[in-house]
Wavefront OBJ file of the C-alpha trace (Angstrom):
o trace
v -51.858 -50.296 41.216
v -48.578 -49.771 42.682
v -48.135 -51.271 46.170
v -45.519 -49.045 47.260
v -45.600 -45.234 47.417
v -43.563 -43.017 45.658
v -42.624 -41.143 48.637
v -41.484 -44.433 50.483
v -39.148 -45.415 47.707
v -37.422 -42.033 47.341
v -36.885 -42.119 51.397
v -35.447 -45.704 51.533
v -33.371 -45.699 48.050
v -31.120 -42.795 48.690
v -28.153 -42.795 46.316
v -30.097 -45.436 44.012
v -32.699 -45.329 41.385
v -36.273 -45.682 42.407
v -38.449 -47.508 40.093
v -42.402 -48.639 40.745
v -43.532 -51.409 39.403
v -44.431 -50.873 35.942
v -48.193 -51.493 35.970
v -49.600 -49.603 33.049
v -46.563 -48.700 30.537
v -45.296 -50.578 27.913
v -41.528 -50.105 28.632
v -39.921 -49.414 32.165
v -39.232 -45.607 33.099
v -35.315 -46.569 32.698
v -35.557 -47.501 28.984
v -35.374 -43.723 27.964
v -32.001 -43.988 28.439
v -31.363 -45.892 25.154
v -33.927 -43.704 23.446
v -32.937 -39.983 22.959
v -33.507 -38.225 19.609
v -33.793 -34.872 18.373
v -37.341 -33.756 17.687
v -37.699 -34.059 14.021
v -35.531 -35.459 11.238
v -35.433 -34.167 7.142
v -35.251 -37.357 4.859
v -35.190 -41.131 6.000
v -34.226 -42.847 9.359
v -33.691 -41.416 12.257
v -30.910 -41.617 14.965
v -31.498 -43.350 18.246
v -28.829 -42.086 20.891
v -27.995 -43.408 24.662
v -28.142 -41.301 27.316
v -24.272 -41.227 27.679
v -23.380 -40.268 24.181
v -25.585 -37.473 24.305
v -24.457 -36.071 27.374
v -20.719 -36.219 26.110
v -22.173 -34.481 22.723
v -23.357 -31.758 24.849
v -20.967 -31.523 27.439
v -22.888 -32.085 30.718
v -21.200 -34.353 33.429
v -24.541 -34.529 34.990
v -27.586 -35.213 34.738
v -30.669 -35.949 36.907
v -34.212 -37.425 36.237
v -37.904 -37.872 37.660
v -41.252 -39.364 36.025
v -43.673 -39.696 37.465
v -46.977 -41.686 36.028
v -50.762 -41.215 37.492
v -49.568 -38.394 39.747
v -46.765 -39.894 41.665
v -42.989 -40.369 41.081
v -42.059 -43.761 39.194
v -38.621 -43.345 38.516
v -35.787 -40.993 40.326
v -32.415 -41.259 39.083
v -28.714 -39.567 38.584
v -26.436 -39.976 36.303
v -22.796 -38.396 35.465
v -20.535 -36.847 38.126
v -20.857 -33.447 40.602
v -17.881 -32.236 38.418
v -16.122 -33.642 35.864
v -12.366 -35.480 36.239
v -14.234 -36.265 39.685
v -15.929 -39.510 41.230
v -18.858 -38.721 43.104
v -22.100 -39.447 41.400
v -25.227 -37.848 40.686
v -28.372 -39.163 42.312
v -31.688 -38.210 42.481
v -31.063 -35.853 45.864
v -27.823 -34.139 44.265
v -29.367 -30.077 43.806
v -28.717 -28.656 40.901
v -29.841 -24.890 40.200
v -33.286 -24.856 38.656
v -32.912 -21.547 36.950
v -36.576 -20.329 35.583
v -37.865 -23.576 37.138
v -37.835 -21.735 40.879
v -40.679 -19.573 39.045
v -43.177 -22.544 39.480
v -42.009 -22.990 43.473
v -42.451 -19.342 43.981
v -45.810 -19.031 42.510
v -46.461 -22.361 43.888
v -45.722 -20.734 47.427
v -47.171 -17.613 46.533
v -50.502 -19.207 46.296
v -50.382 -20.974 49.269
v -49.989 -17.902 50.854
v -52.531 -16.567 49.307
v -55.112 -19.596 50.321
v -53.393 -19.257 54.163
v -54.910 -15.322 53.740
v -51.444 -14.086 54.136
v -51.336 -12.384 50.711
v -53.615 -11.475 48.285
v -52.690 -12.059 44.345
v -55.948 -9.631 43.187
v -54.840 -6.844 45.206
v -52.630 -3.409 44.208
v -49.333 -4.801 45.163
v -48.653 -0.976 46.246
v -51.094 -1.773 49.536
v -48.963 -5.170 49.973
v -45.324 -3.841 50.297
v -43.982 -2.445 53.365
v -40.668 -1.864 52.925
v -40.507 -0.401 49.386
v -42.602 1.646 47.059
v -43.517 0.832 43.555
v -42.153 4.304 41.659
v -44.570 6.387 39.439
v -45.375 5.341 35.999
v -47.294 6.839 33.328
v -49.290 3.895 33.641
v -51.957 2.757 36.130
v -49.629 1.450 39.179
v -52.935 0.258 40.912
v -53.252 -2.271 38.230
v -50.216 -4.042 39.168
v -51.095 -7.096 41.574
v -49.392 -10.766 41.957
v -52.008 -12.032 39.082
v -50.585 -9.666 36.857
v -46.995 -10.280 37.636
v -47.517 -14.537 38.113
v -48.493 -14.296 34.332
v -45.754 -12.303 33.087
v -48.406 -9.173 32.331
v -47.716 -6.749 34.896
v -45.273 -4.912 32.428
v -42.091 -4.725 34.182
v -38.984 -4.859 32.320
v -35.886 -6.871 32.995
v -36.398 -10.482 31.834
v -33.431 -12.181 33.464
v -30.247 -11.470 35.318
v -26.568 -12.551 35.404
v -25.215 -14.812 38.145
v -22.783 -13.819 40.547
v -19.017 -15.952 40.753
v -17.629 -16.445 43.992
v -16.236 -13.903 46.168
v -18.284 -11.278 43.909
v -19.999 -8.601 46.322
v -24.012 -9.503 46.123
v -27.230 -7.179 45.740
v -29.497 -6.648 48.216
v -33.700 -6.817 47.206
v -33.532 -3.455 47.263
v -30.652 -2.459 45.076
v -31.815 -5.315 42.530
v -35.396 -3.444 41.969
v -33.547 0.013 42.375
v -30.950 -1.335 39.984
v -28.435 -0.152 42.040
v -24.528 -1.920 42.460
v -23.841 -4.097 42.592
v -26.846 -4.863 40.804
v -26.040 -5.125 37.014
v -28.930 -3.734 35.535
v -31.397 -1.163 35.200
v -34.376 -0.312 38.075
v -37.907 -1.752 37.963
v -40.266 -0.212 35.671
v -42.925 -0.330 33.907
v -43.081 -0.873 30.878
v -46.978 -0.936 29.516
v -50.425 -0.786 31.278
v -50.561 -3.850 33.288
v -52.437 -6.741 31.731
v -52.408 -5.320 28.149
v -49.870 -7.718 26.741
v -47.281 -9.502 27.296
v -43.875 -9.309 28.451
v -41.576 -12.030 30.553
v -39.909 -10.353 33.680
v -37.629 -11.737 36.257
v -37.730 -8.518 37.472
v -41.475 -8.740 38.480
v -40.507 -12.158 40.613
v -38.083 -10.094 42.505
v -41.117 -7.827 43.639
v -42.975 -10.687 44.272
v -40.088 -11.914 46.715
v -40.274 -8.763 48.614
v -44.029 -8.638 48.759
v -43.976 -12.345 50.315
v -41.394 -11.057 52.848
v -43.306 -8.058 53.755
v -46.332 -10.289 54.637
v -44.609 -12.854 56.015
v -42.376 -11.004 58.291
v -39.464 -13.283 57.601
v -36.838 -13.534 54.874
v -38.136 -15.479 51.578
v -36.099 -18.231 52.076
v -37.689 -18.875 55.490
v -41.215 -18.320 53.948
v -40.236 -21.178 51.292
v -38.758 -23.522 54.105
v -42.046 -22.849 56.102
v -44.494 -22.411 53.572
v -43.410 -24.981 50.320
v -40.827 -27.346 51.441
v -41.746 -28.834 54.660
v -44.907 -29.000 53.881
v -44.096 -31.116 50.405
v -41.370 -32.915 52.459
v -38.789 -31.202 49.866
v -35.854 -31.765 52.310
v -33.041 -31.100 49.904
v -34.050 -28.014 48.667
v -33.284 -24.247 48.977
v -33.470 -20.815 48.058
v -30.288 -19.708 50.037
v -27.422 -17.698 47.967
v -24.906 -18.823 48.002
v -25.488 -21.980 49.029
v -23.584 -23.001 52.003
v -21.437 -26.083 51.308
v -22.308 -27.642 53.916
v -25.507 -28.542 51.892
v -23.713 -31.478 50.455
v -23.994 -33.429 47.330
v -24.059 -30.365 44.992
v -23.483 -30.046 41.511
v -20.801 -28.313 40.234
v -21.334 -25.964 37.663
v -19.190 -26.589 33.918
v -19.341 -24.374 30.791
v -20.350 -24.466 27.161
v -16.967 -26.766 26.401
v -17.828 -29.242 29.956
v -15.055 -27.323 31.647
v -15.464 -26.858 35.411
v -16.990 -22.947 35.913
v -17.267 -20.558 39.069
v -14.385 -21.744 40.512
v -12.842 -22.193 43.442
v -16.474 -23.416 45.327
v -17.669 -24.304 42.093
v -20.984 -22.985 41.501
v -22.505 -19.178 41.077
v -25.057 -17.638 43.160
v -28.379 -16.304 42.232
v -29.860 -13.313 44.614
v -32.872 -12.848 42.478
v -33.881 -15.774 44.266
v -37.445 -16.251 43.186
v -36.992 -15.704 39.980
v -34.081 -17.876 39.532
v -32.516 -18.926 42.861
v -33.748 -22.566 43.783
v -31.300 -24.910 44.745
v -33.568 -28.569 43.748
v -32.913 -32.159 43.226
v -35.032 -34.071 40.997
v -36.666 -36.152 44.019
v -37.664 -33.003 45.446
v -38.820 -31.130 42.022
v -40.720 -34.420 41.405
v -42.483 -33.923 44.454
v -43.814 -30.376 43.807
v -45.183 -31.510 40.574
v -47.220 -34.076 42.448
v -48.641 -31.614 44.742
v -49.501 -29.350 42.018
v -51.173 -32.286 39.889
v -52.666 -33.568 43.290
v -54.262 -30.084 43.608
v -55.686 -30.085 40.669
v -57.366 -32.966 40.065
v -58.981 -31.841 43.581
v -56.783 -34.798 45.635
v -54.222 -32.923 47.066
v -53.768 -30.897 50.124
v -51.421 -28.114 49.052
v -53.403 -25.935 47.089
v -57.180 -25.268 47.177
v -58.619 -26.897 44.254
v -60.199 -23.571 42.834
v -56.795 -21.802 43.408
v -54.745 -24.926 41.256
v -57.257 -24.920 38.560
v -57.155 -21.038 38.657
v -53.074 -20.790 37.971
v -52.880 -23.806 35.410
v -55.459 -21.207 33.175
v -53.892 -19.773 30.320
v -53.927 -15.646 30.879
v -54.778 -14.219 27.239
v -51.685 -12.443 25.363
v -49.324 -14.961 27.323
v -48.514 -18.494 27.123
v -48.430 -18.931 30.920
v -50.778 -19.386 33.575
v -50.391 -17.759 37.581
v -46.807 -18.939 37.170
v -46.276 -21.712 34.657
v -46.460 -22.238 30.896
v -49.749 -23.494 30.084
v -49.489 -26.159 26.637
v -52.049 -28.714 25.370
v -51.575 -30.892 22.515
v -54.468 -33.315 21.418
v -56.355 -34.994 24.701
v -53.159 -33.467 26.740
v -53.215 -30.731 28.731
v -49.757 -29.788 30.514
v -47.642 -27.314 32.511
v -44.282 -26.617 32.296
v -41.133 -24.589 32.327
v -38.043 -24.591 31.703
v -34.526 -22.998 33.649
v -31.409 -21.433 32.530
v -28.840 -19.804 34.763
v -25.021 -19.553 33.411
v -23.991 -23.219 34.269
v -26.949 -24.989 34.644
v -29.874 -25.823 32.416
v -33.640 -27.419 33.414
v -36.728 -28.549 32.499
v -40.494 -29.530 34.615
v -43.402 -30.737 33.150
v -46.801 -32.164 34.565
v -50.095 -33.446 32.806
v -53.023 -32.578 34.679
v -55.438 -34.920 32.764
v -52.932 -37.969 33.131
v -51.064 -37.201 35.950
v -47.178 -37.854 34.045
v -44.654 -35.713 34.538
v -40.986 -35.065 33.917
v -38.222 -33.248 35.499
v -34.838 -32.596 34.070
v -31.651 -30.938 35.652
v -28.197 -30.752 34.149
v -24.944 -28.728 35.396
v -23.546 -28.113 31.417
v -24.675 -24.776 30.095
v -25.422 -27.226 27.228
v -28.293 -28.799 28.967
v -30.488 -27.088 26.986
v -30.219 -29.509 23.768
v -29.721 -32.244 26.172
v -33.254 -32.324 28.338
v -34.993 -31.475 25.068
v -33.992 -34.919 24.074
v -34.405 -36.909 27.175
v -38.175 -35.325 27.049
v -38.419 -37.042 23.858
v -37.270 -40.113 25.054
v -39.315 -40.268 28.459
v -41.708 -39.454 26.387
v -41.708 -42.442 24.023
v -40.726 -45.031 26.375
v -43.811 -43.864 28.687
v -46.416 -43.658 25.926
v -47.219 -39.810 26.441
v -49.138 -38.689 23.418
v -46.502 -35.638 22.941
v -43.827 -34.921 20.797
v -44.184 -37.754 18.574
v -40.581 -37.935 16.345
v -41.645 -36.319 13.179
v -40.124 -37.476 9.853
v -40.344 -34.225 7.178
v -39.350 -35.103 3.791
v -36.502 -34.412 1.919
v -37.783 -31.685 -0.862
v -36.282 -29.505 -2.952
v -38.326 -26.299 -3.847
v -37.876 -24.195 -7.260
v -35.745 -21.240 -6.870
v -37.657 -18.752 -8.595
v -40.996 -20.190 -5.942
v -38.141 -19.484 -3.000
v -37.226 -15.938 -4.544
v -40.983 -15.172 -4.454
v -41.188 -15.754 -0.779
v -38.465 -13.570 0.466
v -39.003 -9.560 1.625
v -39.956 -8.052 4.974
v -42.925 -8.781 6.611
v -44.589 -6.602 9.166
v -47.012 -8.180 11.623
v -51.009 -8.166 11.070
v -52.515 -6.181 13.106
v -56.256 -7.364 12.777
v -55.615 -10.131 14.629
v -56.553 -9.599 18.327
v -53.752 -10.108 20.765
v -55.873 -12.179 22.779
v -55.576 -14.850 19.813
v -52.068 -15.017 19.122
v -51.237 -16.102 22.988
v -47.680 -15.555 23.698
v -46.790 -14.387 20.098
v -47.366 -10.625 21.192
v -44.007 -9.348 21.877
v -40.229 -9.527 21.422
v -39.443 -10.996 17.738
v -42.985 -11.596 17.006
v -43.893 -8.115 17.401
v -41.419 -7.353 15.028
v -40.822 -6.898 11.493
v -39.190 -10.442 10.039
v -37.109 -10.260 6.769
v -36.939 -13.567 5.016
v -34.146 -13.457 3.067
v -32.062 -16.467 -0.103
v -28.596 -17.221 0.602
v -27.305 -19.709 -2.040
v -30.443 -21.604 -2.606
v -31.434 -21.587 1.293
v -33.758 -19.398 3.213
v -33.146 -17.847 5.713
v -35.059 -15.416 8.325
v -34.344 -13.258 11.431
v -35.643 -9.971 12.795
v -35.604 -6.642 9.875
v -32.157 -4.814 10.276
v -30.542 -7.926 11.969
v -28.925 -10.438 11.285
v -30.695 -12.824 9.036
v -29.271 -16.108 9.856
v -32.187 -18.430 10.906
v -32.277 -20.985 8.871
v -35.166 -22.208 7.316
v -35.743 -26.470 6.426
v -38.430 -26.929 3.886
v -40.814 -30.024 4.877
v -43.282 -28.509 2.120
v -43.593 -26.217 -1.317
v -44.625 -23.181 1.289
v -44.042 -24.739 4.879
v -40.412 -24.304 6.324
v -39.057 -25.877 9.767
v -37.105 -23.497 12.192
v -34.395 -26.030 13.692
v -34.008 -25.707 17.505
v -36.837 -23.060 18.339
v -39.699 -23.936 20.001
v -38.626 -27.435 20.311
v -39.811 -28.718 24.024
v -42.991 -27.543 23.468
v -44.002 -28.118 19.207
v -41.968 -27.828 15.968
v -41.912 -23.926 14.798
v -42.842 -23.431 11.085
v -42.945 -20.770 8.618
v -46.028 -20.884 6.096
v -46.201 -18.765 3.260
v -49.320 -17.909 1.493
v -48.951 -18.638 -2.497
v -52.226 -17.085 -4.547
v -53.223 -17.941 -7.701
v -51.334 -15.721 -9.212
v -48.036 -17.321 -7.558
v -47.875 -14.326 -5.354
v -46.662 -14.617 -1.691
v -48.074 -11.654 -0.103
v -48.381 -12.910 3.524
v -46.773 -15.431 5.730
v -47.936 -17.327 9.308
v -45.544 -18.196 12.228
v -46.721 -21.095 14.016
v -45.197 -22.605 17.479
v -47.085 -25.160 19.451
v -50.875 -23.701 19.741
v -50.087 -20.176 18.910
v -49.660 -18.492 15.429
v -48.463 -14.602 14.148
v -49.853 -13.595 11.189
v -47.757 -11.349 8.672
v -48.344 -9.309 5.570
v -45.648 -8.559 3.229
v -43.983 -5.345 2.850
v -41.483 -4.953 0.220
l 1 2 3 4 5 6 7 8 9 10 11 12 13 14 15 16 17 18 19 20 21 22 23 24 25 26 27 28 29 30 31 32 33 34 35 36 37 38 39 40 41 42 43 44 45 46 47 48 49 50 51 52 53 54 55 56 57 58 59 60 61 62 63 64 65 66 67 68 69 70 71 72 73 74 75 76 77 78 79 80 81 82 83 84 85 86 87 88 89 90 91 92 93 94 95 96 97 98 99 100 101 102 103 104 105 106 107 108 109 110 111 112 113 114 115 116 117 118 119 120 121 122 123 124 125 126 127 128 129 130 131 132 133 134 135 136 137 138 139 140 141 142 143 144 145 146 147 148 149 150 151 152 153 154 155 156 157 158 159 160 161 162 163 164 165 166 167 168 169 170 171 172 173 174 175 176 177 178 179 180 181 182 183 184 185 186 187 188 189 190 191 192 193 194 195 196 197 198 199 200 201 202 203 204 205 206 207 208 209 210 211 212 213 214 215 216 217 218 219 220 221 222 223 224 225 226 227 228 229 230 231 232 233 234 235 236 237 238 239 240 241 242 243 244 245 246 247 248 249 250 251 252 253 254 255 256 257 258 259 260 261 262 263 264 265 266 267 268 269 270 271 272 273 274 275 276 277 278 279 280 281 282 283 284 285 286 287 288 289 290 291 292 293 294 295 296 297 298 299 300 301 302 303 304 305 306 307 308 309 310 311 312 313 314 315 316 317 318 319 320 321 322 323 324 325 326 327 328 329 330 331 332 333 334 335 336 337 338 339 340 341 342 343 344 345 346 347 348 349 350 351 352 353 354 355 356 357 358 359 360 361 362 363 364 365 366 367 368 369 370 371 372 373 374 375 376 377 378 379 380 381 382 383 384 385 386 387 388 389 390 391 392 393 394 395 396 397 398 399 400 401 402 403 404 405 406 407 408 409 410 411 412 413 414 415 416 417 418 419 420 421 422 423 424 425 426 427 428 429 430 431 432 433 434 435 436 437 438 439 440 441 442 443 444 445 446 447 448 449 450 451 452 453 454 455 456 457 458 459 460 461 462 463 464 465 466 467 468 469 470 471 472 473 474 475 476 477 478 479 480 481 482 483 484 485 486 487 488 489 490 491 492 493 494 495 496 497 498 499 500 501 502 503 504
């Protein structure tokens, strides 16, 4: 047992890393650093990295991490610089923006609000808003509540949206879900019957935001301050845009080459603020994960018990729960998400059975590759039965066996949606064309570009490099009969598979 509290070590150690004593892991928290590696390798070895080679391979000056072990935060640490050619360090309360990540803290404070009575995620969000209506669909508006739109199955279109550089004039609420400038995409709308599928929507976080400040009668920021981060003691965070400098210890945002972006303040701002506005640090992030582990596991405070269990369920025909990504893998069982906004990249994870947990936040728009590989590492040095490193071997397969596997392939449609989780829409509801390119394979979407390509670890089963990779290796299996015919394929990422039949 650890005799001093997470909470008390993240308070007292500002600017330094907080470690616990290691009571029940092989390797301290900090080891990671020497561990990265990609998730799976073709042939023999396999390349160990350091944290600061793989952070000049990507081009991220910064970089900050949390674990946390039985529920509470064991390690808190920065590394890098706020910008790069600069001096001032990263630590564990330096914000960086979160991206997708504020998803979890908005649902997170949705529900809360909905436990306080204020809200109510089962009810017609058309009886909930005040200061806007929902427009007429030729589906069933009254089907639309914060359940539907928590999960991602409300229907609403617009998955994401651009950030804003300094100086750039900003959309109101109002002209983002009217898609009105300077608002740089279409309205709000739906898009299919709510809770018949699946489709990921920024767009239907935005709603959420104004539903919360309807009820609430202040501005969502203020809800979050009131309602998430005092309560979790998550003093360094924020959903204001733009973030006032005056914040302090912020870091800067840097491009795809590690050059310094969003110039002169330095970083972009993000209106759609629940979906992707959250200013974080990882002492902060860490401590949100806590609370929603805590509430769980029926220990914490935040959350009802009933209403935690309730969002980390898996909604059929979507990988996500009432906010997060729902994943299990053996005797784990884990939520998690990941961020992307033009200059910053991030990744949160906690284990509700074991109480571990990870949080990841980098200022290169590179940080993608990056935290992928640090979760490896954490994951290694801490023991967590996940994303074991995964040595394929190095095959080659007969060319007339890889000529017999290429053609289009239409998706099966006798497979119930509700079994193919999030496999429902976007490029798995499409028609794939599998395609041989001087003795490789290679896939993509019919009528696209086919330039995915495909690593064989087996006669039939091919590795997709780079998708799917934080959360399971994603494989292509084709089905060889007797007759040496390949007349269907499977798609398989993590827990969920799309079947195929071929269609020459």
């Amino acid at each position: 047992m650890n005799t001093i509290t997470a909470r008390a070590c993240l308070s007292a150690l500002a600017g330094a890393a907080c470690l616990l004593s290691p009571a029940t892991w092989a390797q301290s928290p900090s080891d990671f650093t020497s561990q990265l590696r990609p998730r799976f390798h073709v042939g023999e070895g396999g390349t160990r990295y350091s944290l600061a080679e793989r952070m000049q391979h990507y081009n991220v000056p910064g970089v900050a991490v949390a674990v946390l072990a039985d529920g509470e935060v064991v390690y808190a640490q920065g590394f890098g610089v706020l910008q790069t050619g600069g001096s001032e360090p990263v630590d564990e309360h330096t914000v960086f923006s979160a991206g997708s990540v504020s998803k979890i803290a908005t649902s997170a404070l949705t529900l809360r609000l909905h436990d306080a009575g204020l809200l109510d995620i089962n009810a017609p969000v058309s009886g909930q808003l005040r200061s806007w209506e929902l427009p007429q669909s030729a589906f069933d508006n009254q089907a639309v509540t914060l359940r539907t739109i928590l999960s991602h199955t409300a229907g609403f279109n617009i998955h994401g949206f651009p950030d804003f550089q300094p100086g750039e004039e900003l959309p109101s609420v109002y002209q983002t879900l009217n898609g009105e400038p300077p608002a740089r995409h279409g309205a709000l709308e739906l898009t299919f019957e709510p809770g018949s599928t699946y489709r990921y929507s920024g767009g239907g976080f935005t709603l959420a935001q104004l539903i919360i400040t309807d009820q609430t009668g202040t501005a969502f920021e203020s809800a979050a301050e009131t309602h998430l981060f005092e309560p979790l003691g998550m003093s360094r965070s924020s959903f204001a845009n733009p973030l006032p400098a005056s914040h302090g210890n912020i870091a800067r945002a840097h491009d795809r080459d590690g050059q310094p972006a969003a110039l002169p303040r330095g970083y972009e701002t993000m209106p759609e603020m629940a979906a992707s506005g959250l200013w974080v640090s990882a002492s902060d992030m860490g401590l949100l994960v806590e609370a929603l582990i805590d509430a769980y596991r029926g220990d914490g405070e935040y959350l009802e018990h009933a209403t935690a269990v309730d969002m980390m369920s898996r909604v059929a025909r979507t990988q996500h729960g009432l906010g997060p990504r729902i994943e299990h893998a053996g005797d784990q069982y884990f939520f998690h998400h990941a961020g992307a906004n033009n200059s910053y990249q991030s990744w949160v994870e906690g284990h509700l059975a074991t109480g571990d947990g990870l949080v990841v936040l980098t200022n290169g728009a590179r940080g993608n590759g990056l935290h992928m590989e640090i979760r490896n590492a954490v994951a290694d040095t801490m023991g967590w039965q996940i994303n074991s490193a995964i040595r394929y071997p190095q095959i080659d397969v007969p060319v007339e066996m890889l000529e017999a596997m290429t053609g289009r392939y239409v998706v099966d449609d006798r497979v119930p949606l509700d079994h193919r989780q999030q496999m429902v829409s976007g490029i798995f509801a499409m028609e794939l064309e599998v395609a041989l390119v001087d003795g490789q394979l290679f896939a993509g979407a019919a009528g696209g570009d086919i330039n995915i390509p495909l690593v064989p670890v087996s006669p039939t089963r091919f590795v997709i490099d780079g998708l799917g990779m934080r959360e399971g290796v994603a494989e292509l299996e084709f089905h060889r009969d007797a007759t040496r015919e390949v007349n269907s394929m499977s798609f398989h990422i993590a827990n969920a598979s799309s079947h195929y039949w071929r269609n020459e």
